[in-house]
ZADO-605640 format. One record per atom (N, C-alpha, C): x, y, z; residue in three letters; atom name; residue number from 1. Coordinates in Angstrom, 2 decimals. Layout:
! ZADO-605640
         u         v         w    aa   at     i
         X         Y         Z   Ala   CA   NUM
...
***
This chain:
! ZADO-605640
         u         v         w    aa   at     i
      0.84     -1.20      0.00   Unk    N     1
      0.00      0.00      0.00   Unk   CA     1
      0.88      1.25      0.00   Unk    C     1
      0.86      2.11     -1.04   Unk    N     2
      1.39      3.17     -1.19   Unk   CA     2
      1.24      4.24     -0.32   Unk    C     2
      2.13      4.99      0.96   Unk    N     3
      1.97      5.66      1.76   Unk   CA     3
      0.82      7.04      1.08   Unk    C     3
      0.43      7.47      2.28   Unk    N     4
     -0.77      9.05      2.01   Unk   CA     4
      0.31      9.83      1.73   Unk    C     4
      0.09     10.98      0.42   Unk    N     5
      0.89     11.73      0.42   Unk   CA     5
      0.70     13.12      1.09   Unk    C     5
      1.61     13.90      0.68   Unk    N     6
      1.37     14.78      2.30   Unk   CA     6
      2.14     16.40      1.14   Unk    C     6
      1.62     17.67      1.07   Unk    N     7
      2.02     18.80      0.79   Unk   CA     7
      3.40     18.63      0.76   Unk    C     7
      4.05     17.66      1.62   Unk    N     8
      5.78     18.29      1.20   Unk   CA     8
      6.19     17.84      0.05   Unk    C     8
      5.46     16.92     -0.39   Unk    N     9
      5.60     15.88     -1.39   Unk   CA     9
      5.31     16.80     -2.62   Unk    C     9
      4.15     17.60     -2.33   Unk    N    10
      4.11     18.75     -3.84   Unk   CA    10
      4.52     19.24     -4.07   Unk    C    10
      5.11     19.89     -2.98   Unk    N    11
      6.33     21.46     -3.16   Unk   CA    11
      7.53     20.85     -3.44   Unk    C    11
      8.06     19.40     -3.20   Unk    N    12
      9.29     19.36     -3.36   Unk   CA    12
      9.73     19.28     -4.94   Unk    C    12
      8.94     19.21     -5.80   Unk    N    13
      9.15     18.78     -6.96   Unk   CA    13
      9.25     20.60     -8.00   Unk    C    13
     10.06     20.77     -8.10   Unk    N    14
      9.91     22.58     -9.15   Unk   CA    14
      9.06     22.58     -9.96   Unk    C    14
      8.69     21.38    -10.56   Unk    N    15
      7.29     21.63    -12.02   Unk   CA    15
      6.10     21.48    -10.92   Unk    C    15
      6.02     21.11     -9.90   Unk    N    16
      4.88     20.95     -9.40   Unk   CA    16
      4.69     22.44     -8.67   Unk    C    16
      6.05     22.85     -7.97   Unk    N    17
      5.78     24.20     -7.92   Unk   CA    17
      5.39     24.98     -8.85   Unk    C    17
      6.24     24.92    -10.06   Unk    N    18
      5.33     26.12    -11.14   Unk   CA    18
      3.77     25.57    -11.51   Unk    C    18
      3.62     24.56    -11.51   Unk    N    19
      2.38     24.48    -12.04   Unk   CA    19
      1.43     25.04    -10.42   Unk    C    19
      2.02     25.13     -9.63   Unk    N    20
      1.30     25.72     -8.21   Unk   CA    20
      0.70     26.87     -8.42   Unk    C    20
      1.72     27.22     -8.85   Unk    N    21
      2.22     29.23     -9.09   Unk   CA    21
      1.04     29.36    -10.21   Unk    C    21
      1.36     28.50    -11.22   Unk    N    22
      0.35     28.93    -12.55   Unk   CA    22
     -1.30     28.53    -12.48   Unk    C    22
     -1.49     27.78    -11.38   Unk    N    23
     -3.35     27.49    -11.29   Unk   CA    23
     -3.38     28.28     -9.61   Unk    C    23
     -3.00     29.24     -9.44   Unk    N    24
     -3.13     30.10     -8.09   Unk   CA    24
     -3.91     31.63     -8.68   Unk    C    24
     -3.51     31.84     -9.92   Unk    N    25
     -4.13     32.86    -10.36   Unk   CA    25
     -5.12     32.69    -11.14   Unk    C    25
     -5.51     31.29    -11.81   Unk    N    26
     -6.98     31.16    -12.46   Unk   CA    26
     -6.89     29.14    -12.64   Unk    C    26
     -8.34     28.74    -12.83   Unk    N    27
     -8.34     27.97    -13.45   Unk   CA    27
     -7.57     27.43    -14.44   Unk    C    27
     -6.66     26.54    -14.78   Unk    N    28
     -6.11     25.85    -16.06   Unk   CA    28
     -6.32     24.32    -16.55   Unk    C    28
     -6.70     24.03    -17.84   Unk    N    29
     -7.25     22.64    -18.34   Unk   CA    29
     -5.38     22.06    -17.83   Unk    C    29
     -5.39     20.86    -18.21   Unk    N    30
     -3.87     20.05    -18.08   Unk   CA    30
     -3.35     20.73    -19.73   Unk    C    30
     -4.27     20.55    -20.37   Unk    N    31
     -3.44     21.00    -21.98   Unk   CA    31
     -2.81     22.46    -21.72   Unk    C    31
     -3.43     23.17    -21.50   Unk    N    32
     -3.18     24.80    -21.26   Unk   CA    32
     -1.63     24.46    -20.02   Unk    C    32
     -1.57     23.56    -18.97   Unk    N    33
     -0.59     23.55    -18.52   Unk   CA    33
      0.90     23.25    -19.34   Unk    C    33
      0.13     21.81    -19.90   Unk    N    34
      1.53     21.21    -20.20   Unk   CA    34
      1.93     22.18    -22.13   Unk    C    34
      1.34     23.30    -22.25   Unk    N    35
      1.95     24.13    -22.96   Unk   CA    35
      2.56     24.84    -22.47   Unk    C    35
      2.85     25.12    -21.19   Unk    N    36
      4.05     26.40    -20.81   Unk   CA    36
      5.10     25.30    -19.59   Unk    C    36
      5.32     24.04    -19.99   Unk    N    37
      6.18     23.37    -19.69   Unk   CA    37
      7.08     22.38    -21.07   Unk    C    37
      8.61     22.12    -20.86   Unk    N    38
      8.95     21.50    -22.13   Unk   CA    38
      9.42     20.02    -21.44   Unk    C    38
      8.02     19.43    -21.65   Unk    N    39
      7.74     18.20    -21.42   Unk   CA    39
      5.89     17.70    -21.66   Unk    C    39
      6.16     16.09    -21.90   Unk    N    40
      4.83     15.69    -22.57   Unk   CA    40
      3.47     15.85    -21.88   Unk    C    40
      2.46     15.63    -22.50   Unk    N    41
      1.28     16.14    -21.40   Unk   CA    41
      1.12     14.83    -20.75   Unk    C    41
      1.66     13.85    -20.84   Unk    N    42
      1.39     12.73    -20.01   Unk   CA    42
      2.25     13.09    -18.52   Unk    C    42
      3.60     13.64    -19.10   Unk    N    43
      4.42     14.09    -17.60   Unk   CA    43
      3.48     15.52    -16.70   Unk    C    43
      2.75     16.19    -17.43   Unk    N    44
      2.35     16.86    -16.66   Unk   CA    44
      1.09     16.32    -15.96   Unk    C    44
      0.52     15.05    -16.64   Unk    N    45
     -0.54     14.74    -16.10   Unk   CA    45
     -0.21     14.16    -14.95   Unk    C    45
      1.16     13.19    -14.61   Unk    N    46
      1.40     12.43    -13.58   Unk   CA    46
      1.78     13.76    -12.65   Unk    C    46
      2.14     14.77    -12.59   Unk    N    47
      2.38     15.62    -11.91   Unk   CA    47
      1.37     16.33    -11.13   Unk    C    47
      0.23     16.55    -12.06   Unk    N    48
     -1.45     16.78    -11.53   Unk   CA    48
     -2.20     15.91    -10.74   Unk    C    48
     -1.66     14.51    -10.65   Unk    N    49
     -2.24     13.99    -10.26   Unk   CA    49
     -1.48     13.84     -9.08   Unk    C    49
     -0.11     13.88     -9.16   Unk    N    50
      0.35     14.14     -7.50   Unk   CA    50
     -0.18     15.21     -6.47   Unk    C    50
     -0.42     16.43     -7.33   Unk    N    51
     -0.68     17.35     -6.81   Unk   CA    51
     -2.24     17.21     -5.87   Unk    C    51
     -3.05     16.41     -6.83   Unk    N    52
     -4.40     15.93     -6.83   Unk   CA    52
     -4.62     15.19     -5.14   Unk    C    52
     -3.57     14.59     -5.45   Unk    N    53
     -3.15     13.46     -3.90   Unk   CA    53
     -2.77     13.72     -3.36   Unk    C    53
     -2.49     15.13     -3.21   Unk    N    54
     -1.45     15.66     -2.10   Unk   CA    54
     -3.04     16.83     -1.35   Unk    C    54
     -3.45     17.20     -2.29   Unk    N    55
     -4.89     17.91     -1.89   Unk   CA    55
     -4.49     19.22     -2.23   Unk    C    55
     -3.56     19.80     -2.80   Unk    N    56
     -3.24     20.65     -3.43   Unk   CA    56
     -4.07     21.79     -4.17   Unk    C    56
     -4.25     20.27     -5.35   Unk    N    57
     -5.03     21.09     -6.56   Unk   CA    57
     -6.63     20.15     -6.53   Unk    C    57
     -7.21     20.87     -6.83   Unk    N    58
     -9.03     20.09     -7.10   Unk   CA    58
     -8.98     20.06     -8.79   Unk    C    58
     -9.40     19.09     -9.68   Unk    N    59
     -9.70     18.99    -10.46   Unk   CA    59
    -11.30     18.95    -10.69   Unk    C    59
    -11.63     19.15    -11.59   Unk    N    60
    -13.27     19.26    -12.53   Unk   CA    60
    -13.15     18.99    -13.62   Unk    C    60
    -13.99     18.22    -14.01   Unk    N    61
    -14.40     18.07    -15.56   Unk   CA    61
    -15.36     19.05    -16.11   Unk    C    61
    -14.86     19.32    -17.09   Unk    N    62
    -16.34     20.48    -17.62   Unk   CA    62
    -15.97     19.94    -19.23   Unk    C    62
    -17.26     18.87    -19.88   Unk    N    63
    -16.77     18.32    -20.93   Unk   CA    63
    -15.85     17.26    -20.93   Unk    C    63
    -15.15     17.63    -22.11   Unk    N    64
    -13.81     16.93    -22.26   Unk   CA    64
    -12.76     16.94    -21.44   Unk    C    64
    -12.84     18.27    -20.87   Unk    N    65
    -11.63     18.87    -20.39   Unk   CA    65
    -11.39     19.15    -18.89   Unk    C    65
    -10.59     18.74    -17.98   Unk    N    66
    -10.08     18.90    -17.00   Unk   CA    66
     -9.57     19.90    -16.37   Unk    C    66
     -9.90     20.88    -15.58   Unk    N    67
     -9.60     21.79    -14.89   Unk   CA    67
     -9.02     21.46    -13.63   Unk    C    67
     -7.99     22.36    -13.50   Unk    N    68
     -7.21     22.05    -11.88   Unk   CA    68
     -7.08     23.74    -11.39   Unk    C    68
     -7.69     23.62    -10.28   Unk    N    69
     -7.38     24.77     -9.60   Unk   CA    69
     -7.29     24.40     -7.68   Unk    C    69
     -6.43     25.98     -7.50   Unk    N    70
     -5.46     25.76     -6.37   Unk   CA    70
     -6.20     25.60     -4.90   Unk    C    70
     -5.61     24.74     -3.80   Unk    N    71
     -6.86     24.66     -2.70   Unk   CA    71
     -5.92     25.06     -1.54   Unk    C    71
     -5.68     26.30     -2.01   Unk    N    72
     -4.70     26.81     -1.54   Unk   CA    72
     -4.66     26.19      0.39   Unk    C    72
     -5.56     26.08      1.26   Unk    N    73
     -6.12     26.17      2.35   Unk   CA    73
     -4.58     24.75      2.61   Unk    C    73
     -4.83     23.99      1.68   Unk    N    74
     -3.19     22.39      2.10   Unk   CA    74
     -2.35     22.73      2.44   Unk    C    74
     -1.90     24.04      1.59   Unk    N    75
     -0.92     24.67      1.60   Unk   CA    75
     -0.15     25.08      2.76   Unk    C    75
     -1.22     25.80      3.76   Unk    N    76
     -0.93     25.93      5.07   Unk   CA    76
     -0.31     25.16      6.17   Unk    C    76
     -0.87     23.88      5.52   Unk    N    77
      0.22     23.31      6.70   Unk   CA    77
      2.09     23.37      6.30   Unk    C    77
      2.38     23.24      5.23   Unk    N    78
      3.77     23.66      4.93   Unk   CA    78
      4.04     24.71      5.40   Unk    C    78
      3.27     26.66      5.54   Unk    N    79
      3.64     27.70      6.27   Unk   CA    79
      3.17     27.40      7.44   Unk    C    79
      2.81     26.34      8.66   Unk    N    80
      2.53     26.11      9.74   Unk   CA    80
      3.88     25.70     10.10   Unk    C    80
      4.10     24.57      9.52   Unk    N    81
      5.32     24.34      9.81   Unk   CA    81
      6.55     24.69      9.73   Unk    C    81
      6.51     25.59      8.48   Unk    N    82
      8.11     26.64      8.34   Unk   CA    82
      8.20     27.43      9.33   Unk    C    82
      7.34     28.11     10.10   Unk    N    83
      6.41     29.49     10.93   Unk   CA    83
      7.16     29.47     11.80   Unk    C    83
      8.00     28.23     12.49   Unk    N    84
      8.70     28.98     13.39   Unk   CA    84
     10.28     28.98     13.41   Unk    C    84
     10.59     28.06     12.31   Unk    N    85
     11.87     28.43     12.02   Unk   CA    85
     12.14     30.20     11.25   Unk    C    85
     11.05     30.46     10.42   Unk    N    86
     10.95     31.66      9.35   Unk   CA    86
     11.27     32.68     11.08   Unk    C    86
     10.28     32.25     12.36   Unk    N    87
     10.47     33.46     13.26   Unk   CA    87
     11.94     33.49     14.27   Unk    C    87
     12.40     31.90     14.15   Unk    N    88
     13.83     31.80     14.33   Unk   CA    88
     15.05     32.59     13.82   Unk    C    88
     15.07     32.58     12.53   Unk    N    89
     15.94     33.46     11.82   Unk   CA    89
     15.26     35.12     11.69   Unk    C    89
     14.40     35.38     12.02   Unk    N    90
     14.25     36.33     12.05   Unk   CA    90
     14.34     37.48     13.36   Unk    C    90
     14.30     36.39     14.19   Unk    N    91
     15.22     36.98     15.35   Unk   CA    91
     16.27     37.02     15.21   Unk    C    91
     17.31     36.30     15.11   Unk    N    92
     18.37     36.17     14.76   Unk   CA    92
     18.93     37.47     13.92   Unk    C    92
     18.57     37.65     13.06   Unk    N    93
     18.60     39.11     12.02   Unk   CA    93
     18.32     40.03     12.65   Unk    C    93
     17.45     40.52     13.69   Unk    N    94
     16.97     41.20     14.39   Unk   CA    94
     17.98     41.59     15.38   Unk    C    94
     18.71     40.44     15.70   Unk    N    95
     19.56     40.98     16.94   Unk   CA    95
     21.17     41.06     16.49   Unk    C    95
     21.64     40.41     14.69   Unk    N    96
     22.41     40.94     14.07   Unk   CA    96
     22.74     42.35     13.51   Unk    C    96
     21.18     42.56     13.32   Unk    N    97
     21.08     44.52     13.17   Unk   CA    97
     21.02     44.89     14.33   Unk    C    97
     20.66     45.10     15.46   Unk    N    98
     21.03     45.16     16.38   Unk   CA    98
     22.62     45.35     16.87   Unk    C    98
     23.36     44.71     16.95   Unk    N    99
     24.73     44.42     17.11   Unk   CA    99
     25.40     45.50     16.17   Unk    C    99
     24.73     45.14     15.22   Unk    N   100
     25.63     46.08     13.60   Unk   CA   100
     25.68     47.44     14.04   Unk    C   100
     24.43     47.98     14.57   Unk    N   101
     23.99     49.08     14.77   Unk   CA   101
     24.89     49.62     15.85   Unk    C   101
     24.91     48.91     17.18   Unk    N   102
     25.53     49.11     17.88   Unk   CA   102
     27.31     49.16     17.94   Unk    C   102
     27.46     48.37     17.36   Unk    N   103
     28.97     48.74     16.54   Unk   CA   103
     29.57     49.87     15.47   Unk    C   103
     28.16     50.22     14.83   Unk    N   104
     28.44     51.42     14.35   Unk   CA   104
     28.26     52.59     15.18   Unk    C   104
     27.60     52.73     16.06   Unk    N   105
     27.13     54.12     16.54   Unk   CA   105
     28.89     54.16     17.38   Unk    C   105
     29.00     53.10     17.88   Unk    N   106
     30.24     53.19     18.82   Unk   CA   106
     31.72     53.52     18.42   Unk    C   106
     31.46     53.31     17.12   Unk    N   107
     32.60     53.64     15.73   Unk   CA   107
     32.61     55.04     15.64   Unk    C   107
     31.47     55.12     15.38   Unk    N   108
     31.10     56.89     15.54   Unk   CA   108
     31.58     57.72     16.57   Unk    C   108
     31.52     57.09     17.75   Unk    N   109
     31.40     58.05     18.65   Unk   CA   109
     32.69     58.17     18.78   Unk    C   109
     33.94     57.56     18.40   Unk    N   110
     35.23     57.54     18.41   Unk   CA   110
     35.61     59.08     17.75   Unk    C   110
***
């Protein structure tokens, strides 16, 4: 039995990121995708469908044609979990400017 896949699994892949990036601002069929990638529409289809399993993207049929758009809400747990390293280093920077600052004013005052 093939493990549940899980958001890290979408982002880790760069075509799955761009194709993230590119159905975040509208609806796109898989054809309309796998034209602004240089690879076959079968590779972009296995890619949609990771995305699909990851809960990423929602697909629809309308017709023939397959629509994938973004559910963005999955997403969140990847910025849940970055959230506190992102506030780790940002302390960190915080108290490097800090320091900087303080090394300069003291430069100055020389």
């Amino acid at each position: 039995m093939e493990p549940r896949r899980d958001v890290f699994q979408a982002i880790a892949d760069p075509t799955r990121r761009e194709i993230i990036r590119l159905v975040a601002s509208k609806s796109q069929n898989v054809n309309a995708l796998a034209h602004q990638f240089n690879m076959s529409r079968q590779a972009i289809s296995l890619h949609v469908k990771i995305l699909q399993e990851c809960g990423v993207i929602a697909i629809t049929q309308e017709g023939r044609e397959r629509y994938c758009s973004l559910q963005a809400e999955k997403l969140s747990e990847a910025w849940q979990w970055l959230e506190p390293f992102r506030q780790l280093w940002q302390n960190r920077f915080t108290q490097l400017d800090n320091l900087l600052t303080h090394l300069n004013s003291h430069d100055h005052e020389k």
